[in-house]
N, C-alpha and C positions, 0 to 999 in steps of 0.2 A: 468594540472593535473585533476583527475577525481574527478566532484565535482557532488552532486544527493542533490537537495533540494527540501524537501518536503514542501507542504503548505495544506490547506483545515481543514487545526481540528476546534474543537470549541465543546460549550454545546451543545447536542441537548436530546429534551425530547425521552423518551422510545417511538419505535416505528417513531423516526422521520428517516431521511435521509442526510449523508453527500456526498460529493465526495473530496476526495483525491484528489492532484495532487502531480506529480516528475518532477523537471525538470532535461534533465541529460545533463554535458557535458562533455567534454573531453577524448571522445572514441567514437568508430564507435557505435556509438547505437543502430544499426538495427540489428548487429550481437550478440545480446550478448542478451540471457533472462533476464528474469526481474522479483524479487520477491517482494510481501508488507510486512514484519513480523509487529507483535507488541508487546511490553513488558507493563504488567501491573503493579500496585506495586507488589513487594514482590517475583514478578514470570519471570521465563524464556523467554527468546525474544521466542515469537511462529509466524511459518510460516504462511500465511496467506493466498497468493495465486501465484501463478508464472502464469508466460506469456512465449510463446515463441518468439525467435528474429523477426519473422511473425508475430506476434499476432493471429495465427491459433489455438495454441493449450495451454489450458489453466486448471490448475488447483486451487482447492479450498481446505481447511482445511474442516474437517465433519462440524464444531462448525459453518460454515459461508455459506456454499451451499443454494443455493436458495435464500440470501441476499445480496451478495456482487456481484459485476462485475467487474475487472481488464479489461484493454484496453490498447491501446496505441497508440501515434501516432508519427511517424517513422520520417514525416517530420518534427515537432515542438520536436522531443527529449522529448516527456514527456511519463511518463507512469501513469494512473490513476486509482483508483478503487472508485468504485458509491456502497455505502456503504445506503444500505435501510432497514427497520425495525430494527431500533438500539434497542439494548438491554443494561441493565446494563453490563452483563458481558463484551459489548465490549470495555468498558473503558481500556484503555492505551494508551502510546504512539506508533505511528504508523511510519514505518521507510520503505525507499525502497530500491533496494538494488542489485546490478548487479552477478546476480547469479557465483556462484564460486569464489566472491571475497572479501575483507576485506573491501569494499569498504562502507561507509553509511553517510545518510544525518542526520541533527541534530533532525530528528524527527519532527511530529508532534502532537499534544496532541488531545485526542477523547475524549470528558465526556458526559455518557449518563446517564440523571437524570433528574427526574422530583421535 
């Protein structure tokens, strides 16, 4: 069965740096894009960045451009994004997530605070 678990959250102060990881398995994973949403309190899961089955072509959210970078690597099944100058606002949980599908991992938690 398709299972996507994320790992990498934690505190870090304003202005620090995390990187996410996904592990995914039980599916051709080279074929299928790849999103990071995240849901904060009180607010809607928001997308975050997609990748393609390549990792050629990739997109960002406005709110994260020039601070985040999605990747992936095709032979280890993971997909990850390198998450730099945190801001408060980036607090929530962070979730990955096989584009087009119902498919998600338990999340992982981001708090940015000093």
């Amino acid at each position: 069965q398709v299972q996507l678990v994320e790992s990498g959250g934690g505190l870090v102060q304003p202005g620090g740096s995390l990187r996410l990881s996904c592990a995914a398995s039980g599916f051709p994973f080279s074929r299928y894009w790849m999103r990071w949403y995240r849901q904060a309190p009180g607010k809607e899961r928001e997308l975050v960045a997609t990748i393609s089955s390549g990792g050629v072509l990739k997109n960002y959210a406005d709110s994260v451009k020039g601070r985040f970078t999605i990747s992936r690597d095709n032979a280890k099944n993971t997909v990850n994004l390198q998450m730099n100058d945190l801001k408060p606002e980036d607090t929530a949980v962070y979730y990955c997530n096989r584009e087009g599908s119902s498919y998600w991992g338990q999340g992982t938690q981001v708090t940015v605070s000093s």
